[in-house]
N, C-alpha and C positions, 0 to 999 in steps of 0.2 A: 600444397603437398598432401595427397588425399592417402599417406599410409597410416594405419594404425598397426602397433607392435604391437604384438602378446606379449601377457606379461612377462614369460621364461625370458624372451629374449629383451625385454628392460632390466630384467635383473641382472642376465648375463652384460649386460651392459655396464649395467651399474657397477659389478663387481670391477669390471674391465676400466672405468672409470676412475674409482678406488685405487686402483693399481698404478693408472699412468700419471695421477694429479692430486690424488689425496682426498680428494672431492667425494661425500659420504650420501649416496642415496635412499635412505630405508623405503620400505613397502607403501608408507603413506605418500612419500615425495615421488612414486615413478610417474607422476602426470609431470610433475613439475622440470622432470627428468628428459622425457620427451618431448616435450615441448619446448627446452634450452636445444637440444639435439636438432630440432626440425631445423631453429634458426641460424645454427652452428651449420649446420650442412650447407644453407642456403648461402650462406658468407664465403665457405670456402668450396662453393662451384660448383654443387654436387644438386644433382636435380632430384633424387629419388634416396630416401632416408636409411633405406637397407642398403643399395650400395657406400653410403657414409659410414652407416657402422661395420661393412666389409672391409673400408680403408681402414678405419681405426683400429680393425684387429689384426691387420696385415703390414700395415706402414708403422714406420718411425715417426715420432711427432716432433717436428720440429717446434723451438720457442715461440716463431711466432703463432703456429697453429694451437699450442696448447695454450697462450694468450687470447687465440681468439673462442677456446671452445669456455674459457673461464670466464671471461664477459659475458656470455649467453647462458651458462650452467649457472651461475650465482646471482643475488639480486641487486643489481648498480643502479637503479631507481630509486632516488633521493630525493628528502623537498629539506627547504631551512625548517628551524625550530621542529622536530623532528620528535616524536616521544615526550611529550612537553613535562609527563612527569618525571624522566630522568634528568631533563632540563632543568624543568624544575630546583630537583634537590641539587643540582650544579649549581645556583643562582643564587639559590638561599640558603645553603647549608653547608658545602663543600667550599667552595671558591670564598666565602667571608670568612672561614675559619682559617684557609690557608692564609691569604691574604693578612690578615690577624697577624697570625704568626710572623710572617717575615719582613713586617712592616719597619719593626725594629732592629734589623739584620741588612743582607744582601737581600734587595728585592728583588728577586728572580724565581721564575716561575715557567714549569717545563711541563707541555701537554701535548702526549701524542694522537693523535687518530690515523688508527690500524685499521684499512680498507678503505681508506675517504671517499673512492668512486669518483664522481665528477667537483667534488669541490663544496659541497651547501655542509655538510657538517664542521667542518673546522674554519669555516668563515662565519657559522654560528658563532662556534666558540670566541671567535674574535670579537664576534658584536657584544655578545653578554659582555666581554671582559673590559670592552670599552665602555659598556653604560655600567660596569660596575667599580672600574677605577678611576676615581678622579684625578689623578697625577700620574697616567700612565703612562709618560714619557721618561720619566723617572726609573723605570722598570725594564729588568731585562728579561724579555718572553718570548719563549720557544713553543711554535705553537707547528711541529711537526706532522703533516699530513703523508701516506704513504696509501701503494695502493700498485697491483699486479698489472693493470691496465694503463699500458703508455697512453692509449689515445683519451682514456677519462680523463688522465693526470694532466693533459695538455689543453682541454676543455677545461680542466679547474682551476689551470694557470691563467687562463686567459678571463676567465671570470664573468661570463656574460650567460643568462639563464633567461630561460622563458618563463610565461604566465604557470606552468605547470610546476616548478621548482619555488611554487608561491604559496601553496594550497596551505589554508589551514594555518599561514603564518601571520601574524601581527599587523597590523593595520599600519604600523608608524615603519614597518620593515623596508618598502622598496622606498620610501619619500627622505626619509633617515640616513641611507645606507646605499643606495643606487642612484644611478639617473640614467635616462634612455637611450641605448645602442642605435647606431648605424641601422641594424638589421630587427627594429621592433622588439629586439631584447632589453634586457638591462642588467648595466654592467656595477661591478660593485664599485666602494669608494675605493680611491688607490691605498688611503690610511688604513684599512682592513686589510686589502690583498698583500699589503706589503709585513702584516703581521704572520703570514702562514707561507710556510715553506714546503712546497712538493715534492715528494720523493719516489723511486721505483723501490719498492720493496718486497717480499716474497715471504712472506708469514710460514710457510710449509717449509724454505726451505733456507733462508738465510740466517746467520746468526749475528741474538741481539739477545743481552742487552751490547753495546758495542760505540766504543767513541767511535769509531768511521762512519758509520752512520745515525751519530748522532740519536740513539735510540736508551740512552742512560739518564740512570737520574730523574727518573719523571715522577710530577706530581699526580699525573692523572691520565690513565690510558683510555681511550674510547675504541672498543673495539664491539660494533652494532652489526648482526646480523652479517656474520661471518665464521663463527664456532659451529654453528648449526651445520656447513658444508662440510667440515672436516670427520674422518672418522675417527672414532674416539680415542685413541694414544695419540692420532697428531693433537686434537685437539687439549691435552693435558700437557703436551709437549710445548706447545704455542704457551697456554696458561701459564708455565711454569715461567718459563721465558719472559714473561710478562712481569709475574713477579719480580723475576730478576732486575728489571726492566725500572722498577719501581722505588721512589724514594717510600722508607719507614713512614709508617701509613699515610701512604698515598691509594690512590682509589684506581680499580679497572673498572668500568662500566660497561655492561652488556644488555643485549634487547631482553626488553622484557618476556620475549618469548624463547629466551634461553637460558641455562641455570648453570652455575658453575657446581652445584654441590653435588651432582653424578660424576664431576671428573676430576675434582681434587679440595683437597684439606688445609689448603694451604690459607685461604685469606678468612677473615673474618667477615661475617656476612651482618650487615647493618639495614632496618628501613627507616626510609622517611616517607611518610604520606605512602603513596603509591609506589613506590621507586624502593626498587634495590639495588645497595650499594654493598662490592665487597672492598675489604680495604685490606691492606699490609699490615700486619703485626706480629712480627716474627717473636714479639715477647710473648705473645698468647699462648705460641707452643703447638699451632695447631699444625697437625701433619708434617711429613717429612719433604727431605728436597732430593728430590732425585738429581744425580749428577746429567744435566746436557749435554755439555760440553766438553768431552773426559780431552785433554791436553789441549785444548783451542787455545791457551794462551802459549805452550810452550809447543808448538807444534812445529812435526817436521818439516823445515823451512826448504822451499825448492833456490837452488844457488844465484846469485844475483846475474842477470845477462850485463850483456855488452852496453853502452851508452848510445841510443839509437843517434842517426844521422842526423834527424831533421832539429835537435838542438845539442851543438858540440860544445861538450864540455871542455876547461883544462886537462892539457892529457897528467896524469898520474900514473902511478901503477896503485895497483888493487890491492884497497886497505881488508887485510885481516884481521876479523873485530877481533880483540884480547879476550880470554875470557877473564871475567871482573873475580877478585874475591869475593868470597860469602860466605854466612854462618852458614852453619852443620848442613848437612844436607837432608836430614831429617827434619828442621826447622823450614827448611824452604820448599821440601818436597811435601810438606803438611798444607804449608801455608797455599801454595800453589794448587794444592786438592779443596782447599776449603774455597777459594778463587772461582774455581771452575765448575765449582756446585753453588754457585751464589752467596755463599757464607761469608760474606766481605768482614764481617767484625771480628770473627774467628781467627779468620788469616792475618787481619791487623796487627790484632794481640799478638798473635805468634811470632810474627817478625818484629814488633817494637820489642816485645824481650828477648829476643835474640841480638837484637840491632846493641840494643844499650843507647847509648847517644852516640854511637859512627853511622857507618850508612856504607853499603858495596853498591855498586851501580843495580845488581839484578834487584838486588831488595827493595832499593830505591826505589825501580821503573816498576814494580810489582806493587808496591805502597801509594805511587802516586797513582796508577791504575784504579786502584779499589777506593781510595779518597776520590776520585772521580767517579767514578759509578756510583757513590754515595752523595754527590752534587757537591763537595768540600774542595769548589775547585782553587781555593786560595789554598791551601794544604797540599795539593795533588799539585800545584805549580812547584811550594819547597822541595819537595821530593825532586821532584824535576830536575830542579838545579843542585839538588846533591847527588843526583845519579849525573850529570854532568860533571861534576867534581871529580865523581870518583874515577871516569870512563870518558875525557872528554873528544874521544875520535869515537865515540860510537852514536850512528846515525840518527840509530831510532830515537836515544834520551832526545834531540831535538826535534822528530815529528811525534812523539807523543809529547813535548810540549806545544807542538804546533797546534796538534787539534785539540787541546784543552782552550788553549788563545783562543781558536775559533770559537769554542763555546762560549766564553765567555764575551764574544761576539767582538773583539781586539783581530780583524781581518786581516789588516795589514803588519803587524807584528808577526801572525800565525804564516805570512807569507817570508817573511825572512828566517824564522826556522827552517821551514821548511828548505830553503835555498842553502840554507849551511846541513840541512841533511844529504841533500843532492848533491853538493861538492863532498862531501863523504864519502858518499856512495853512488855512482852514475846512475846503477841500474836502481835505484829504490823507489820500483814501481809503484808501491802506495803513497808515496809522497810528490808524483808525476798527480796520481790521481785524485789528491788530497789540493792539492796547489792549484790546477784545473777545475776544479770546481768553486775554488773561492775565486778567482777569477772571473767565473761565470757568475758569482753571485756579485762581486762587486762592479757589473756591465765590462767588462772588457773581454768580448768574445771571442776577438783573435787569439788572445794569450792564451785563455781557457779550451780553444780548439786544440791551439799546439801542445799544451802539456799534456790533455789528452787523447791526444794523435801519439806522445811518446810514450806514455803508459798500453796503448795498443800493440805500439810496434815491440816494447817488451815483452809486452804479454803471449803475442804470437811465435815467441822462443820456445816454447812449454807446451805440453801434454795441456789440455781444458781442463783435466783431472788434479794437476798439480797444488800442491797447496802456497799459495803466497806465503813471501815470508812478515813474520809480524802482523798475521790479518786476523786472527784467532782462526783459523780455520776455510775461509774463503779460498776457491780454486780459481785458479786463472780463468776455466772457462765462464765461470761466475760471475767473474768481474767484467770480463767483455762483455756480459749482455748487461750487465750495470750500466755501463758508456755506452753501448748501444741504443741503449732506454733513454738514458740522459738527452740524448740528439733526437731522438724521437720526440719528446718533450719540447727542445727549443723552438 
């Protein structure tokens, strides 16, 4: 493709860029800009570069097209051991201390990696974690991988990397930890791939922190060479979120070629050796929390559809949830503001002294919520079962105890909640979609088709715009390309 842009029209691009993806090109990145564009054009058909960006100022972009212009605009070239001095201080400083800590408690340990791309970062993480616990079997770890590109995320399921995904790594790495593919590649061990879990997720535009996709409670986020694409309010927006995201100092980790401290005040910035680390300390004081997420947890719910065909339930008639009693409505409309700004301790307080020692379902499900965002998921279970006490025909108290279950990695438990939510409520599309995917992860793929074949066929009742009910915020069209992505995956 022999065109060269002027710059006017890479900027004007760029700006056009900005607008449809969030994706941030200053004046130093327009090389880098067109040359993601040449390859983007080339992928979707387009022989000559000026007419590709005629389409993109003229046409609609559909998902998968702005899937494929963000695999070629951003950089998904990975190798293992990566940054070795952010590794580093993972190795030797971070991970012993945590580790430390929770030796003598519930050993459990939750790490996510935000943009994983094809798979070599969070099967790092696996390996460190394996040469650095001796009784890791004993442990429950959550080694969350996420990432906008169905087809990376299905290459990093599948786990198999060439000589180039080696560079620079360990001598003892492929002999240790692989052995040789079918196809001159090499695949990793199944004890590693079966520590990291793949996810579709959407950093621009999905919300977390959030038990349905499991993005709470973390000790340690990896989020490498991805803030640098976004323009800067999203990029404080993602941060913030991140925090949220985060257990009481727990660590976000970024490339060293990018800074948190031009887009927010929020974490405490620590070095070691070469490596910067920010961490969580909301006792420090430092900066404010802007509210994300103004009503995601009490948001307006779209009405439950019909029980689709292809699994028939008992017939009933259609349970009307009661509404539960509850302190003042001052107490809860507080607690419920400090909730949805991240302030989980705030809103604690407020309702334990409101509560006294009883307990109304809403305070309940609102209590065990933020004990679970705080990782206290033995505390966020009691809750559970006193918002069951108090409300025990309402659906949700038992799928937000289902997907605490699943966290705590109790599968099959979290699937019989789940089945006394659905006899609940037919239509309770997030518990079709919740049910569905632990079945997929516990190998029964049939099962796992059909629940999410019926969460489809609910969802295709509603506007794409619509917001689910009980999802903090998620629209039905949102969730469709969730299971969309999900299959793409398999």
């Amino acid at each position: 493709m022999a065109n060269v842009l002027s710059k006017e029209t890479l900027e004007e691009t760029a700006r056009l860029i900005t607008s449809l993806m969030g994706l941030y090109f200053p004046e130093d990145r327009l090389t880098d800009l067109e040359r993601g564009l040449a390859s983007a054009s080339r992928e979707l058909g387009f022989a000559d570069i000026a007419n590709f960006i005629k389409w993109l100022k003229s046409s609609p972009m559909t998902k998968e097209s702005l899937e494929i212009m963000a695999s070629h605009l951003t950089v998904g070239e990975t190798y293992f051991f990566r940054e070795k001095d952010t590794l580093s201080a993972v190795e030797t400083r971070i991970l012993p201390e945590i580790i430390k800590s929770k030796r003598t408690g519930e050993k459990r340990l939750r790490i996510w990696s935000a943009g994983c791309s094809t798979g070599e970062e969070p099967y790092t993480i696996a390996i460190i974690l394996h040469r650095l616990i001796s009784d890791i079997t004993d442990w429950n770890i959550t080694i969350l991988a996420t990432d906008i590109n169905p087809m990376s995320l299905k290459k990093a399921r599948r786990g198999v990397y060439g000589e180039w995904s080696f560079r620079n790594s360990p001598e003892w790495l492929k002999s240790s930890y692989f052995k040789r593919a079918a196809d001159n590649g090499y695949e990793i061990a199944p004890f590693i791939k079966n520590m990291v879990t793949f996810e579709y997720l959407n950093l621009a535009d999905d919300v977390y922190p959030s038990l349905l996709s499991n993005t709470n409670a973390m000790d340690i986020i990896f989020c490498r060479n991805v803030l640098m694409y976004f323009r800067p309010d999203l990029s404080r927006k993602v941060v913030t979120a991140f925090y949220n995201s985060l257990m009481e100092k727990g660590f976000l980790l970024v490339s060293p070629c990018e800074t948190l401290t031009s887009i927010t005040t929020l974490f405490a910035m620590e070095n070691h050796q070469n490596a910067t680390l920010y961490r969580k300390d909301s006792d420090a004081g430092a900066g404010s929390k802007p509210a994300l997420y103004a009503n995601r947890f009490d948001s307006k719910a779209i009405p439950a559809a019909p029980a689709p065909q292809a699994a028939p339930m008992p017939k009933q008639t259609a349970i009307k949830r009661p509404s539960p009693l509850r302190p003042a409505e001052d107490d809860y409309a507080f607690a419920l503001r400090m909730f949805n700004d991240g302030r989980f301790k705030e809103a604690a307080k407020r309702l334990e002294e409101s509560l006294g020692g009883g307990a109304d379902a809403r305070s309940a499900i609102l209590l065990a919520r933020i004990r679970a965002n705080a990782g206290e998921l033995e505390d966020a279970l009691k809750w559970c079962e006193k918002a069951v006490a108090a409300n025990r025909l309402d659906p949700y108290c038992h799928y937000l105890r289902a997907t605490i279950l699943q966290e705590e990695g109790r599968l099959q438990d979290a699937v019989e909640e789940l089945k006394r939510a659905l006899y609940l409520d037919h239509g309770f599309v997030l518990a079709y979609f919740v049910l569905g995917s632990i079945f997929l992860k516990l190998g029964d793929e049939q099962a796992g088709a059909r629940n999410l074949k019926n969460a489809l066929e609910i969802l295709s009742a509603f506007s794409p715009d619509a917001i689910i009910p009980e999802s903090e915020g998620i629209t039905a069209g949102r969730l469709v390309e969730i299971i969309s992505s999900m299959a793409k995956m398999q």
